[in-house]
ZAMARGU-4260 file (C-alpha; in steps of 0.2 Angstrom, whole numbers, plus 5000, padded with zeros to 4 digits):
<rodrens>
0) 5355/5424/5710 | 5348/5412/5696 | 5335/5402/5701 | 5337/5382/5698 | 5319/5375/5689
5) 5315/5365/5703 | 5316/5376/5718 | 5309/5391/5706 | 5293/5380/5702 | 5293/5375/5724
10) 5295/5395/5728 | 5286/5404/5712 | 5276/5415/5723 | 5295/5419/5730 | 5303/5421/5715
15) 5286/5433/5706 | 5288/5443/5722 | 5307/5447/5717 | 5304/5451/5700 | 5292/5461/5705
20) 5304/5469/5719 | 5320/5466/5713 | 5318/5465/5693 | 5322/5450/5680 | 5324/5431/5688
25) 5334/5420/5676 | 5327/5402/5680 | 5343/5387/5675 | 5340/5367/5672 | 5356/5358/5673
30) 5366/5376/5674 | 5359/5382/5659 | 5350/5399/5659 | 5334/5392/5651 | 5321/5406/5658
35) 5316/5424/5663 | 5302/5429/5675 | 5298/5447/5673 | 5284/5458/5677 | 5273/5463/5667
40) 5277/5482/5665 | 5293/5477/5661 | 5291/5463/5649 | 5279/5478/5642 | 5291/5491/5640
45) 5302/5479/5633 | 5290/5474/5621 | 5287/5494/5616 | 5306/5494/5606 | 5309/5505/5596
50) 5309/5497/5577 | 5325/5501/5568 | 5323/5512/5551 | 5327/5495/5541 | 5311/5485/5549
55) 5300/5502/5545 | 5308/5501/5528 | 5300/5483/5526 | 5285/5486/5536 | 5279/5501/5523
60) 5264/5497/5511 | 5267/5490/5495 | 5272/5500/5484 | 5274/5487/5469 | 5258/5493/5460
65) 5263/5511/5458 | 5266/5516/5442 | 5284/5526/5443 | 5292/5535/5431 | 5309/5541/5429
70) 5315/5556/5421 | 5327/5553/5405 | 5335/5570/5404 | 5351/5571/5410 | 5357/5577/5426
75) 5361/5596/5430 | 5380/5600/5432 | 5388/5603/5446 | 5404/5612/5451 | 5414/5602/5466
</rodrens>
């Protein structure tokens, strides 16, 4: 049951209990989901996702000093 702001800020002790007890509470104003209260192991587990291999790509050191350098003999054949 989402929560409307004003009765969520009236009853917070209530509505930390059952995010606590029951999970996620989703907090509206006007009948727009605007808000989440969670608990804090898991907004942490949450927190703890697991990068895809395209972030770690971008997260990686810079590699732009490296002095790289590419062989110019041609490639070996091979029989398909």
């Amino acid at each position: 049951m989402p929560w409307q702001l004003q009765e969520a800020k009236q009853k917070f002790s209530e509505v930390v209990e059952r995010a606590l007890n029951d999970g996620p509470q989703i907090v509206t104003r006007r009948g727009e989901e605007v808000a989440v209260i969670m608990s804090m192991r898991e907004y942490r587990r949450l927190r703890k996702r697991k990068r895809s291999f395209k972030e770690f790509l971008l997260r990686g050191p810079d590699l732009s000093a490296l002095e790289l350098e590419r062989r110019k003999d041609l490639p070996r054949d091979v029989e398909l």
